[in-house]
C-alpha positions as CSV (number, residue, x, y, z in Angstrom):
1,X,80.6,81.0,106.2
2,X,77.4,83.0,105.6
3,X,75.9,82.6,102.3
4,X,75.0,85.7,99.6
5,X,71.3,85.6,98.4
6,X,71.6,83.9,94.4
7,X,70.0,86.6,91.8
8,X,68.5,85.6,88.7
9,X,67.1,88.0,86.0
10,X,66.0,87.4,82.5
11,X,68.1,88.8,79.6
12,X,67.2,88.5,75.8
13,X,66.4,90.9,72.9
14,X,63.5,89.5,71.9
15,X,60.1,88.6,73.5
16,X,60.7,84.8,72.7
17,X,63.8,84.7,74.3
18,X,63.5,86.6,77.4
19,X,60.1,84.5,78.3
20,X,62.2,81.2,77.6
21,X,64.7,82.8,79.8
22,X,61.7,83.5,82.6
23,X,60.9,79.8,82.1
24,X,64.5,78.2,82.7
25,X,64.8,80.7,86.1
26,X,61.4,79.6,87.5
27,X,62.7,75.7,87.0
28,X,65.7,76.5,89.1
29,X,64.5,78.3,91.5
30,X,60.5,77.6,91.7
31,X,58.9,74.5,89.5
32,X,59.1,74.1,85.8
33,X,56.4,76.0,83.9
34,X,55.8,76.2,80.6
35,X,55.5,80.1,79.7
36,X,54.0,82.1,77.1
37,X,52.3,85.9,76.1
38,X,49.3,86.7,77.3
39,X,47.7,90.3,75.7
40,X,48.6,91.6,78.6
41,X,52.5,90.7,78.6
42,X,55.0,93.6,77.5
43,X,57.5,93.3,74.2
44,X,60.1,93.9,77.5
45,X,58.8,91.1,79.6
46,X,60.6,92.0,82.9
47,X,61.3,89.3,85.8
48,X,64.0,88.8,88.5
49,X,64.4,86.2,91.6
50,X,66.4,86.5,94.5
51,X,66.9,83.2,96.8
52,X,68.4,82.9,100.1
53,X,68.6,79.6,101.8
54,X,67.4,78.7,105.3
55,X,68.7,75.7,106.7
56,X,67.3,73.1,104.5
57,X,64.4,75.9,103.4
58,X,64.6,78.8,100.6
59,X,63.1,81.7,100.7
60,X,62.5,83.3,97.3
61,X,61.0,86.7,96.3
62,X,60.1,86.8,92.9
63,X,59.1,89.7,90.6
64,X,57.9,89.9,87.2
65,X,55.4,91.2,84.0
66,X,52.0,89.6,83.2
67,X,52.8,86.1,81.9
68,X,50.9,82.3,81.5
69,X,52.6,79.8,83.1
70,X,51.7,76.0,82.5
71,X,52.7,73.3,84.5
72,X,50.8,70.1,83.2
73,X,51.8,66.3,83.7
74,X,54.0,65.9,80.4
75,X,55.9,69.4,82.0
76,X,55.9,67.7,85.6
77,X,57.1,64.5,84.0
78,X,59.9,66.0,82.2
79,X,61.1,68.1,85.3
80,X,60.2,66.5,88.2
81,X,60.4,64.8,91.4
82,X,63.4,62.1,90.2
83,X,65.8,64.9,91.2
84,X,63.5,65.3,93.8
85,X,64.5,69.3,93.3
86,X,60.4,69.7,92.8
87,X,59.2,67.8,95.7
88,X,57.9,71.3,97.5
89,X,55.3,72.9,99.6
90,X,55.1,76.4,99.0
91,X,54.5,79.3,101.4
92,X,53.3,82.6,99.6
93,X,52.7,85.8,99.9
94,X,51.6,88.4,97.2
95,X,53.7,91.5,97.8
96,X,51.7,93.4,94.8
97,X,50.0,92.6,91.7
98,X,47.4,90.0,91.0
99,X,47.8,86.5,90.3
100,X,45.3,83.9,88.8
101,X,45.9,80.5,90.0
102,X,43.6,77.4,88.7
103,X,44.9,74.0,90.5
104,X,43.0,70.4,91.0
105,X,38.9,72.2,91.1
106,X,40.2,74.8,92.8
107,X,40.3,78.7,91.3
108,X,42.5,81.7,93.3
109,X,42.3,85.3,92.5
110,X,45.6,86.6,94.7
111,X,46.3,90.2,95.3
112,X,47.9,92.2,97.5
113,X,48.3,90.6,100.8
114,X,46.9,87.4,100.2
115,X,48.5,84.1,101.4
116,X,48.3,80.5,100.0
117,X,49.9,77.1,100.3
118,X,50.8,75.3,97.3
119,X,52.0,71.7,96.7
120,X,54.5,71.0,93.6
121,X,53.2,67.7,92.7
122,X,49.4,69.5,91.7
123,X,48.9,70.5,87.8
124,X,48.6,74.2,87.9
125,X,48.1,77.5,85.7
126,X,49.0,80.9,86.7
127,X,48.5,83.7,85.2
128,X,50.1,87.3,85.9
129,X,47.1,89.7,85.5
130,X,49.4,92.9,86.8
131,X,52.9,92.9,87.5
132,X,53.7,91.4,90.3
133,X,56.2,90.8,93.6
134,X,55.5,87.8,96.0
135,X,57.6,85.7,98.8
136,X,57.6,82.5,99.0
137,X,59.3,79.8,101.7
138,X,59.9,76.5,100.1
139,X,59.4,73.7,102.1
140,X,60.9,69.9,100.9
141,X,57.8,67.6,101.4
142,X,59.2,65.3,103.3
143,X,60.1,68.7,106.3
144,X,55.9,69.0,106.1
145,X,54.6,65.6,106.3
146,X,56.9,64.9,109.4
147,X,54.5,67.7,111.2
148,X,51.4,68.0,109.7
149,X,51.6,64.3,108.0
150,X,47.2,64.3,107.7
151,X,48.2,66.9,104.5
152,X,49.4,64.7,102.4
153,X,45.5,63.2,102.4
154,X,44.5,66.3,100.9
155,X,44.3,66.9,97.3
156,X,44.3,70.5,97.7
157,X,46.4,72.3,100.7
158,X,43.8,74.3,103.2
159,X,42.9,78.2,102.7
160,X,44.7,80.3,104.7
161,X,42.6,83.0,105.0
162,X,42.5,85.0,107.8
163,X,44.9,82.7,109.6
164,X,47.2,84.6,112.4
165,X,50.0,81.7,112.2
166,X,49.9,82.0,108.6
167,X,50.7,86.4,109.2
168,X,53.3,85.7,111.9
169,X,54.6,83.3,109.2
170,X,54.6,86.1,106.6
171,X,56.5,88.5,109.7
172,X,58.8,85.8,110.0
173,X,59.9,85.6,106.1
174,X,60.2,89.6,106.4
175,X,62.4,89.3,109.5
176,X,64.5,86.8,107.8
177,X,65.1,88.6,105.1
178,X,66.8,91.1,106.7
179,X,68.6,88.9,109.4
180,X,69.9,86.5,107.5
181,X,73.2,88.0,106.1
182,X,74.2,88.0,109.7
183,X,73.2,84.7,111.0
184,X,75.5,81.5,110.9
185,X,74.7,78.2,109.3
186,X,73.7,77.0,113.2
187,X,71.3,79.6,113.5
188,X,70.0,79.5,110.0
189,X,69.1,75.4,110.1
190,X,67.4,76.6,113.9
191,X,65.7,79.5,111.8
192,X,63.9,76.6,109.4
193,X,62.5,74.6,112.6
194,X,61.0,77.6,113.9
195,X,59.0,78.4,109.9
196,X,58.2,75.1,110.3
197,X,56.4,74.9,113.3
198,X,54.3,78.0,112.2
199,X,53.5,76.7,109.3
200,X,52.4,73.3,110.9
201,X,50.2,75.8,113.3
202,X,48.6,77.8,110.2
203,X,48.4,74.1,108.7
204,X,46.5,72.0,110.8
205,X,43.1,74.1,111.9
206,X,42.3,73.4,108.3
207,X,43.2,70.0,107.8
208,X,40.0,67.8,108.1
209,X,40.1,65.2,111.0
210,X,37.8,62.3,109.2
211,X,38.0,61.9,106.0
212,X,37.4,57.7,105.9
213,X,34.5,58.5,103.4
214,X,36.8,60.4,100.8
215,X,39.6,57.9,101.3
216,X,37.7,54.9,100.5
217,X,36.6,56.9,97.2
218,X,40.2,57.1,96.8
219,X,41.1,53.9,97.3
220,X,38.5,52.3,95.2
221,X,39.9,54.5,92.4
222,X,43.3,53.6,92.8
223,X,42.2,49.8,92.6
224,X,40.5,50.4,89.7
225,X,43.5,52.3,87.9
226,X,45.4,49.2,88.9
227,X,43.3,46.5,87.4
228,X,43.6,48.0,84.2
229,X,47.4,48.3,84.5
230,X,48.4,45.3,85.5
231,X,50.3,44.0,82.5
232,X,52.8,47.0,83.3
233,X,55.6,45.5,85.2
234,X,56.9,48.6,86.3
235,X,53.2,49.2,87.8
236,X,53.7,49.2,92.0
237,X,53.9,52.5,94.9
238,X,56.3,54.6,92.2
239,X,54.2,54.8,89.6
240,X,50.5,54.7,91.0
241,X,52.3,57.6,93.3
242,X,53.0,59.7,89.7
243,X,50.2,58.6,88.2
244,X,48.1,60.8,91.3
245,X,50.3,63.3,91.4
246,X,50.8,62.4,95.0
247,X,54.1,61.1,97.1
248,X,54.4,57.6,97.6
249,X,54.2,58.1,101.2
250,X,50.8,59.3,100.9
251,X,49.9,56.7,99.0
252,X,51.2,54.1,101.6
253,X,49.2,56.3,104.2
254,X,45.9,56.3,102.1
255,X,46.0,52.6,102.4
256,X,47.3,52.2,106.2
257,X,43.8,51.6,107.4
258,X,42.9,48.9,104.2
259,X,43.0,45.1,104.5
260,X,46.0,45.0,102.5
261,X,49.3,47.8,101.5
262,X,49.6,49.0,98.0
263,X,52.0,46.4,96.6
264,X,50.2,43.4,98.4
265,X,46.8,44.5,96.2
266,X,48.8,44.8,93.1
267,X,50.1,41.6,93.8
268,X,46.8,39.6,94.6
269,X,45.1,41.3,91.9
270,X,48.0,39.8,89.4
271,X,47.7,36.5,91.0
272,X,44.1,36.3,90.2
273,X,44.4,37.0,87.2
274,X,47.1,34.6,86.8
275,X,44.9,31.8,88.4
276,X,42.3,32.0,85.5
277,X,44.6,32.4,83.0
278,X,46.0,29.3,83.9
279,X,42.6,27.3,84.5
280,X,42.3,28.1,80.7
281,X,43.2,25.5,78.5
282,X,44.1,28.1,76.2
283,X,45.7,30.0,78.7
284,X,49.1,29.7,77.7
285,X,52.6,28.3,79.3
286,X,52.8,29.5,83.1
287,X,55.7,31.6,82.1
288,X,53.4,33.4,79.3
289,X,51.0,33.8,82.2
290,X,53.4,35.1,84.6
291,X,54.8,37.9,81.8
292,X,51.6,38.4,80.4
293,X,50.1,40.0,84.2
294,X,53.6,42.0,85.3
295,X,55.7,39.5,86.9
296,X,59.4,39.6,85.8
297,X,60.3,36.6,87.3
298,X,59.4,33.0,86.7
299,X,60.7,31.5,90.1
300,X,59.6,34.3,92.1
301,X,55.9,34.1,90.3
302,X,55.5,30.7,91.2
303,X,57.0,30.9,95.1
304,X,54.2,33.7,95.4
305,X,51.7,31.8,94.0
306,X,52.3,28.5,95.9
307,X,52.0,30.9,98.9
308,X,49.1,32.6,98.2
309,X,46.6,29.3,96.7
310,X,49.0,26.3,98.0
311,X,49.9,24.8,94.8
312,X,52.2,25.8,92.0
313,X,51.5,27.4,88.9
314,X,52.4,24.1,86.8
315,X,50.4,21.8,89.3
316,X,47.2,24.2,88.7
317,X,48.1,24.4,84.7
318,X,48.4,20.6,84.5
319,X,45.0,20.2,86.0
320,X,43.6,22.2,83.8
321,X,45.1,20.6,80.1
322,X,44.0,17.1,82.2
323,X,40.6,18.5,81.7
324,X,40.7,19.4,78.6
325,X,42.0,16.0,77.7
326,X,39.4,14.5,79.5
């Protein structure tokens, strides 16, 4: 059965309402944003969506008045990648109008026949200097990384400028447009792989091929969030993941070439500081210890720990009230 495109367009009587219209379709069918008047935005704020689905892939075209859109962490936190419905790579081309995109350092001025690639899990401001029309293919992140996995290193995606893959890419969202009424689901999921593979070619020129020096700085960072954190027990991949607005995958890959994976630091960093705590005399019981540095488990704490320094916890916490008997 062939699927009919989905349309969205924003109703309400006043301005208010028909920007927090605007703002509910663009977290259905884009990413949440927060949205608000600019001087430039009409009492009839105008803006309509039309989404067709590719295989596993949407392709979106999107029309609408000047606006400000928002999409900081407390937004991203609220809407995002749990439902994993966020967890995109966008394709996009400006039809018409201009668009003002600030994201991670970097600044964009888009008009008319621009292209860029986007990634969902980046704080980002737009802002809709002239009305404007753009298509966009959305990619889940996990389609990309299986292609062009070295992305993922990248806190912001590679220019496409003047990049032919990326303009067959933008022939290829025209001609799907049209053809897609008439193609069957076979074809469609076939259609996806092929956008895919362009994109990987309009990808990959810009992707860096050593970048050891900026992951180390990386890395260093990341150990340095986690010291501070340690006493949060829900601290591990997850949450160091959202904390960088990257996926967890990247995160494991940022650390493939380090002495250790991201759990085993977090744990030998709370086992350290574990060990001195419990060298203190006044260090407290071993299950204050264990609690007090992020384990959630007494028995599992001290099988670690016997495995890591070859004693237990209470053997190591004995010794040290011996000494202060002494």
């Amino acid at each position: 059965m062939k699927a009919e495109p989905e349309r969205w367009r924003v109703s309400g009587d006043s301005l208010a309402t028909r920007l927090q219209s605007w703002s509910e379709i663009l977290a259905e069918t884009h990413l949440a944003f927060d949205v608000r008047a600019t001087s430039r935005t009409p009492g009839q704020f105008r803006g309509a969506v039309t989404r067709r689905a590719v295989g596993d892939l949407m392709l979106v075209d999107c029309a609408a008045s000047p606006f400000l859109g928002h999409r900081g962490r407390a937004t991203m936190a609220t809407h995002g990648p749990q439902t994993r419905r966020e967890d995109l790579v966008g394709f996009q081309f400006v039809c018409k109008g201009v668009e003002l995109v600030r994201e991670r350092g970097r600044q964009l001025v888009l008009q008319s026949g621009d292209m860029v690639l986007w990634d969902g899990l980046n704080p980002t401001e737009v802002e809709i200097a002239e009305s404007f029309y753009k298509r966009t293919l959305l990619f889940p992140r996990e389609r990309v990384a299986a292609v062009c996995p070295r992305l993922e290193d990248l806190s912001n995606p590679p220019s496409l400028r003047d990049s032919a893959p990326a303009r067959l890419l933008v022939r290829y969202m025209n001609a799907l447009a049209i053809e897609l009424p008439s193609m069957e689901p076979a074809a469609t999921a076939a259609a996806a792989n092929a956008a895919l593979e362009l994109l990987r070619a309009a990808v990959e020129p810009g992707v860096p091929s050593s970048r050891s020096a900026t992951r180390a700085q990386m890395r260093a960072e990341i150990v340095r969030y986690v010291k501070t954190h340690l006493q949060d027990p829900n601290l591990g991949p997850a949450a160091i993941a959202h904390a960088y607005a990257m996926s967890v995958r990247a995160l494991h890959a940022l650390f493939e070439d380090a002495e250790t994976s991201v759990a085993g630091m977090v744990r030998s960093e709370r086992l350290s500081r574990c060990l001195e705590d419990l060298q203190r005399p006044n260090g407290g019981s071993v299950t204050d210890i264990a609690f007090r540095w992020g384990f959630c488990d007494a028995a599992h704490f001290s099988r670690v720990f016997k495995r890591t320094f070859d004693a237990t916890p209470s053997e190591v916490r004995h010794a040290a009230l011996r000494g202060r008997a002494a």
